[in-house]
C-alpha positions as CSV (number, residue, x, y, z in Angstrom):
1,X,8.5,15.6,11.1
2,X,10.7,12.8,12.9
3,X,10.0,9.1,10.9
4,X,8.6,7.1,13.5
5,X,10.0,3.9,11.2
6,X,13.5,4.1,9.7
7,X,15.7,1.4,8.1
8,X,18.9,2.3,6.8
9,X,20.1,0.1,4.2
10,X,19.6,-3.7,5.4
11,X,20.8,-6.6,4.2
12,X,20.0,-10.3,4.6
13,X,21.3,-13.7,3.1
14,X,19.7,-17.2,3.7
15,X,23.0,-19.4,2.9
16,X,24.6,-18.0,-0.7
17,X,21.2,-16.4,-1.8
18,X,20.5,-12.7,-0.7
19,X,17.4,-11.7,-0.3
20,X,17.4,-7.6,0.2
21,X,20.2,-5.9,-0.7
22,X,20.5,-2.4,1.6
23,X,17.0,-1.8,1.6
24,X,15.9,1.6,3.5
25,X,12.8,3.4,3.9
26,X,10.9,6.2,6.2
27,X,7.3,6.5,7.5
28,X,6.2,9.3,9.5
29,X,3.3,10.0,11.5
30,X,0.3,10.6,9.4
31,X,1.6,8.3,6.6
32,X,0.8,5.5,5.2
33,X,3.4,4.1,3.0
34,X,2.8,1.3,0.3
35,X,5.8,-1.0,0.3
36,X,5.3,-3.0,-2.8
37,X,6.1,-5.4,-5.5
38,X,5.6,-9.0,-6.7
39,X,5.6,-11.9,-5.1
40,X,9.2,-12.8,-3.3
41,X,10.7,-9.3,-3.8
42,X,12.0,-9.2,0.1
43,X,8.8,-7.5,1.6
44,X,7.8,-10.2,4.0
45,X,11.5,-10.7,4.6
46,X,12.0,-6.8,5.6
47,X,8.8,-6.4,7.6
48,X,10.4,-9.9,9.8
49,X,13.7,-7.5,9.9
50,X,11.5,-4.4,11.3
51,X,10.1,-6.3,14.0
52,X,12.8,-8.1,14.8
53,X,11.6,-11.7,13.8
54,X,14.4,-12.3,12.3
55,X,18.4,-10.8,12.4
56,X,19.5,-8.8,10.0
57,X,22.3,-9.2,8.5
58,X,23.9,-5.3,8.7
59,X,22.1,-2.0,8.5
60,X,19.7,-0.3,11.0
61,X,16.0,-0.6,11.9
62,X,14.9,2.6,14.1
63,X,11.3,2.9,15.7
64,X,10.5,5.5,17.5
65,X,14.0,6.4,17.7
66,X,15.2,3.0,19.2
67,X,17.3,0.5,17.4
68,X,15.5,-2.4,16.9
69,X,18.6,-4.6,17.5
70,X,19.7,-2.9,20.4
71,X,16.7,-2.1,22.7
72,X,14.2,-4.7,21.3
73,X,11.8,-4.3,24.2
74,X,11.6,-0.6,23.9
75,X,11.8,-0.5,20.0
76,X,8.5,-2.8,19.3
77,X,6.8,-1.4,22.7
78,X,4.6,0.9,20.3
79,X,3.8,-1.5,17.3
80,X,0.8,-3.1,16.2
81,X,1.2,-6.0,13.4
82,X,-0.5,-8.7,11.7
83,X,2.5,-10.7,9.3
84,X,0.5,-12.7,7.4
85,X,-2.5,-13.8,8.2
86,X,-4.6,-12.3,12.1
87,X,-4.5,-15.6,14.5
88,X,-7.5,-15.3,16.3
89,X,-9.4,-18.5,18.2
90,X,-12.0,-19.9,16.0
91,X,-14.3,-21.2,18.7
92,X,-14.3,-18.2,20.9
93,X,-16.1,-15.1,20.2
94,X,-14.5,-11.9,19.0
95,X,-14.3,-10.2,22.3
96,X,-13.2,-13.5,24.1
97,X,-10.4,-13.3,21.7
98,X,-9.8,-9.2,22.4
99,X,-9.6,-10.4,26.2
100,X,-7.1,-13.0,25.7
101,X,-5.0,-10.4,23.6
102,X,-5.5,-8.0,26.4
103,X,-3.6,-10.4,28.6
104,X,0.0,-9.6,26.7
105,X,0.1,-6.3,27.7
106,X,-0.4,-3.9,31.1
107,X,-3.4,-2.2,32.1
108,X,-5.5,-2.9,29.2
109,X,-9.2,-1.9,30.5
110,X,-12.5,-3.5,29.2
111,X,-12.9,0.8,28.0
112,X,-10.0,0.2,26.1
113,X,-11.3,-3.1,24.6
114,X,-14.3,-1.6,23.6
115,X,-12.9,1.3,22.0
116,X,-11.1,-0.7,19.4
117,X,-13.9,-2.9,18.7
118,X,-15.7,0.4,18.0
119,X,-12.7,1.7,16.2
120,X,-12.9,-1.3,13.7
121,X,-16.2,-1.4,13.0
122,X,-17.5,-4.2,15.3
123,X,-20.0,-3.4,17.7
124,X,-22.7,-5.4,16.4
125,X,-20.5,-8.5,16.0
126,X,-18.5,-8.8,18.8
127,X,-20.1,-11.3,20.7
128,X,-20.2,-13.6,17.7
129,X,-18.1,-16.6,17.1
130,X,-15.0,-16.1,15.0
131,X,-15.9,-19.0,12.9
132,X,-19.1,-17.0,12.2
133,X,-16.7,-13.9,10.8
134,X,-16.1,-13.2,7.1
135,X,-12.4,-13.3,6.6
136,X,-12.8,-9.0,6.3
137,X,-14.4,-9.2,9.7
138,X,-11.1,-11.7,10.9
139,X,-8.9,-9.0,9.7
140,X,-10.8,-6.3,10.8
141,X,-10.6,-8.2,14.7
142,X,-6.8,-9.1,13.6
143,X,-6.2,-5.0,13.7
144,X,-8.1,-4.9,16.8
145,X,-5.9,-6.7,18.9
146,X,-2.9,-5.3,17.1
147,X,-4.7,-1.7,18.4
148,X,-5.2,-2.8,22.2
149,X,-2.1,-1.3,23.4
150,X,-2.4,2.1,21.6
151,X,0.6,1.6,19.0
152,X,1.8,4.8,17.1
153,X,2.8,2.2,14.4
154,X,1.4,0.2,12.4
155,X,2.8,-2.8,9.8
156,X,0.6,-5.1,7.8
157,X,1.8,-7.3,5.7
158,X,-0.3,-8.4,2.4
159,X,-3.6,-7.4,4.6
160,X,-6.0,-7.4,1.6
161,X,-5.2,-11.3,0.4
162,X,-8.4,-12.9,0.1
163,X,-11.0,-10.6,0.7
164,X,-14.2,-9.6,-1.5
165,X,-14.3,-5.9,-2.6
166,X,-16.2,-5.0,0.3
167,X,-13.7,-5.8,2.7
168,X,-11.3,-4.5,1.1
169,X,-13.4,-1.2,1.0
170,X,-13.8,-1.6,5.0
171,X,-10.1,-2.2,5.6
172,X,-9.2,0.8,3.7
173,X,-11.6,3.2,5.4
174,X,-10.2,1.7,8.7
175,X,-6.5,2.5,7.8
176,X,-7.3,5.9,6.4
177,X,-9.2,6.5,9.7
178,X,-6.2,5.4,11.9
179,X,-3.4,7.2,9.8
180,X,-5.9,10.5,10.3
181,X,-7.8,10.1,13.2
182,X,-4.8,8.3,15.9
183,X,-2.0,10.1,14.3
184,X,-0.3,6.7,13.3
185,X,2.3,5.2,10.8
186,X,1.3,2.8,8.8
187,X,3.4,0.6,6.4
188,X,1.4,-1.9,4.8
189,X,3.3,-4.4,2.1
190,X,0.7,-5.6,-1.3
191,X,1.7,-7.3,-4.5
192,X,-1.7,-6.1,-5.4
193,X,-1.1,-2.2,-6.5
194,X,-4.6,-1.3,-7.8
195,X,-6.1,-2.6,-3.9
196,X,-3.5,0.5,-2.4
197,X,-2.9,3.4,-4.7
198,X,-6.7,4.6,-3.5
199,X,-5.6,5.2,0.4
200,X,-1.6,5.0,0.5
201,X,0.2,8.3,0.4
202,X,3.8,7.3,0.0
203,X,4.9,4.5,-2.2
204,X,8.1,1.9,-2.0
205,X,8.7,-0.1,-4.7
206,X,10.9,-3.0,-4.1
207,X,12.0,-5.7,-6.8
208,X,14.7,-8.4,-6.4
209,X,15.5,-7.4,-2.8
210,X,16.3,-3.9,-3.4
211,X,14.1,-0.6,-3.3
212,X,14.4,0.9,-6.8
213,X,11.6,3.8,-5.9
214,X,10.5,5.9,-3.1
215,X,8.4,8.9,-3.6
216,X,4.7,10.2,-3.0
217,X,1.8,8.7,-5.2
218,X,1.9,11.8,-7.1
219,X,5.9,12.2,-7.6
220,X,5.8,8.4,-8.9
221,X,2.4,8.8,-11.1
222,X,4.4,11.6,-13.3
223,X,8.0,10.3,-12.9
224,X,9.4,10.5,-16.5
225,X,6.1,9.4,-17.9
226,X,4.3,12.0,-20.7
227,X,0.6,11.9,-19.9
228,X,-1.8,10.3,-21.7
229,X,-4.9,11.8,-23.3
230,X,-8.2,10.2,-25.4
231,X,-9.5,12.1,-27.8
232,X,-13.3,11.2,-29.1
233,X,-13.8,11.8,-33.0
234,X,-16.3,11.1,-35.6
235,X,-14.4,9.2,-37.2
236,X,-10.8,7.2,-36.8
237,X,-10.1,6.8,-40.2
238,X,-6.6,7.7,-42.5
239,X,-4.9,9.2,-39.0
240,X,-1.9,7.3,-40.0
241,X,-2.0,10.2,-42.6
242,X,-2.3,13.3,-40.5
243,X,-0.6,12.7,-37.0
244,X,3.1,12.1,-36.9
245,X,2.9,10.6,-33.7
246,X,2.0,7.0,-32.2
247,X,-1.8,6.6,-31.2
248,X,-3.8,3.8,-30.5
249,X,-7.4,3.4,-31.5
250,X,-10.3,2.7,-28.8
251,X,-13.9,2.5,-30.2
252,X,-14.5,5.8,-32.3
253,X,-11.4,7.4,-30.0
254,X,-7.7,7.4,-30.1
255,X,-4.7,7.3,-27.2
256,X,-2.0,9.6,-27.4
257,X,0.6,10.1,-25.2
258,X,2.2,14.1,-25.2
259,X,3.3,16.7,-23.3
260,X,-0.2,19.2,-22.5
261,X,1.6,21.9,-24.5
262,X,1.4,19.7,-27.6
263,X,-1.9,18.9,-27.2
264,X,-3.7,22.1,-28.8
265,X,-1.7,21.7,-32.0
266,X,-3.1,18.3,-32.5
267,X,-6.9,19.5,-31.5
268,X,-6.5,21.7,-34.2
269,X,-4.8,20.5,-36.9
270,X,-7.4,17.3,-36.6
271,X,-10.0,19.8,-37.0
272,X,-8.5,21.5,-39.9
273,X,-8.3,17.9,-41.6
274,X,-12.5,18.4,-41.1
275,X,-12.0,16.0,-38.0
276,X,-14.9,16.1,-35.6
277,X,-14.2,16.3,-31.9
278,X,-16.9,15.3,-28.9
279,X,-14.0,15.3,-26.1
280,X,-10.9,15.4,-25.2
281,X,-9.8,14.2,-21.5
282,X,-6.3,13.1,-19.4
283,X,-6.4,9.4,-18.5
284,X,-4.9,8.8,-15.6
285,X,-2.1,6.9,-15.1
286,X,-2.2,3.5,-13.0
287,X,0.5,2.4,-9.7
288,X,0.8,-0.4,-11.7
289,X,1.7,1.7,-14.7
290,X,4.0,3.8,-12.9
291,X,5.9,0.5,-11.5
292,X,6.3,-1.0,-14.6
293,X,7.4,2.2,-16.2
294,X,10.3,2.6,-13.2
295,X,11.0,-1.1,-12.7
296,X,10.7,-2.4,-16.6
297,X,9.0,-5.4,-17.6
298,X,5.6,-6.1,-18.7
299,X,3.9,-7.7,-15.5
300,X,3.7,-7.5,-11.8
301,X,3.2,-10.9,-10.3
C-alpha cells in the first residue's frame, strides 16, 4: 500500500545547533503511527517540516505523492492538523466556530458540518459555548475543524497534553474510529508512551533529532528483549540457592526474565526443591520499556 506520508531523511539547523539529523518515516492509510520521544527530541520541529511551516533544510516530505516543497498547495490540500494546542473562539459556540472554519475551504455544506460534529462525539454540545467545553471537548472540536474538508491525513501533535483519563479515552476511540472507519493516516507525536501504545499501530522512536526505531508495536515490544515471566510460590525463601539466574522478588512471587523454552526447567526444578507453585504468567512488556531498552537510559522525559 502506497504511504500517503513520506519523509526521506530531513535535516534542519537553527544557527550551529541541528535539531533532526535525516529523519524519515512512512504512514499509510489505515495507520496510525506513534512518533515519539521526550521532550525536545525534533518531533514538533518535523511535524512544522511536514506541513510546511517551516523549510527544511535538505531531504523530502511527500504527501499524497506531492512534494511538500514543490507543490505546497496541492501537498497539504488533504491534511487535517492541530500543532499544539486546537485554536477555537472562546466566546462563540462550537458550531459558530465549525462555521468560521468552514469559511477556509470550498463547498463545505452545513451536511458536512454536522457530520463531523457527529463524528467527534458532539451532538449534544454543539450549540454550547467553548468556554463551557472541557479541554477533551476543545480537542475533540479542534479535530473537528481539522475534519471539515475530508482530509485522508491526519497529524496531531502532543494531542493528549492536559486531559483527564476520560478524555484521553474519547480521543483515542475517535482516532481509532477515523484510522478504521475514513480510511485515514494518522501520525500523532506524544512524549507520553503509555497514553499511545493502547491505539497506535506503528511506532517511531526519535531521540536527539534522529529516528533510532521504526517498526510495528509488536516488532518493537519483542526487539532483542527475553520476556519476562512471574512466578507465584509459597514461599520466596533461599532461591539465591536453587536458581542460577537473576530474579527479583514481588510479594510471595519472583520476576524472571528467560527465553519460554527455559521456562519448564525452572517450574520444575523449583518443584523438585518442594517449591509450591499457584501461577505462572508472561508480563507484558511496556512502550516505555521497549524505548528504553532500544534508546538506553533510565527515563523518558
Amino acid at each position: 500500500m502506497e504511504s500517503l506520508i513520506k519523509v526521506e531523511k530531513i535535516c534542519k539547523s537553527f544557527g550551529s545547533k541541528q535539531v533532526l539529523k535525516e529523519v524519515s518515516l512512512e504512514v499509510r492509510e489505515g495507520e496510525i503511527l506513534g512518533f515519539v520521544g521526550p521532550n525536545g527530541a525534533g518531533k514538533t520541529t518535523t511535524i512544522k517540516l511536514i506541513l510546511g511551516l517551516q523549510s527544511i533544510d535538505s531531504g523530502n516530505v511527500y504527501i499524497n505523492g506531492f512534494d511538500v516543497q514543490k507543490d505546497f498547495e496541492k501537498a497539504i490540500e488533504k491534511v487535517g492538523a492541530i500543532v499544539e494546542n486546537p485554536d477555537a473562539y472562546m466566546y462563540l459556540s462550537g458550531l459558530a466556530n465549525l462555521k468560521l472554519a468552514a469559511n477556509l475551504y470550498k463547498d463545505i455544506t452545513d451536511e458536512r458540518i454536522m457530520e463531523v460534529v457527529k463524528l467527534v462525539g458532539l451532538e449534544n454540545r454543539i450549540k454550547d459555548k467553548v468556554s463551557k467545553y472541557s479541554l477533551g471537548m476543545r480537542q475533540r472540536l479542534g479535530i473537528a475543524m481539522s475534519l471539515l474538508h475530508k482530509p485522508n491525513v491526519l497529524i496531531l501533535d502532543e494531542p493528549t497534553n492536559g486531559l483527564d483519563p476520560e478524555g484521553i479515552k474519547d480521543l483515542r476511540d475517535l482516532i481509532k474510529k477515523l484510522a478504521k472507519e475514513e480510511h485515514m493516516a494518522i501520525l500523532i507525536s506524544s512524549h507520553n508512551l503509555a497514553e499511545l501504545e493502547s491505539f497506535i499501530t506503528d511506532v517511531c522512536f526519535i531521540k536527539n533529532g534522529e529516528v533510532i526505531k521504526t517498526a510495528s508495536i509488536k516488532e518493537v515490544k519483542a526487539n532483542g528483549v527475553k520476556p519476562s515471566y512471574i512466578i507465584t510460590l509459597d514461599k520466596v525463601d533461599k532461591l539465591d540457592k536453587v536458581l542460577n539466574i537473576d530474579y527479583k522478588v514481588q510479594d510471595e512471587s519472583i520476576i524472571i526474565q528467560v527465553e519460554r523454552e527455559e521456562l519448564p526447567d525452572i517450574v520444575k526444578l523449583l518443584v523438585e526443591k518442594n517449591y509450591k507453585i499457584y501461577g505462572v504468567s508472561q508480563m507484558i512488556i511496556s512502550l516505555e520499556d521497549a524505548f528504553l531498552n532500544i534508546a538506553g537510559g533510565n527515563k523518558i522525559d
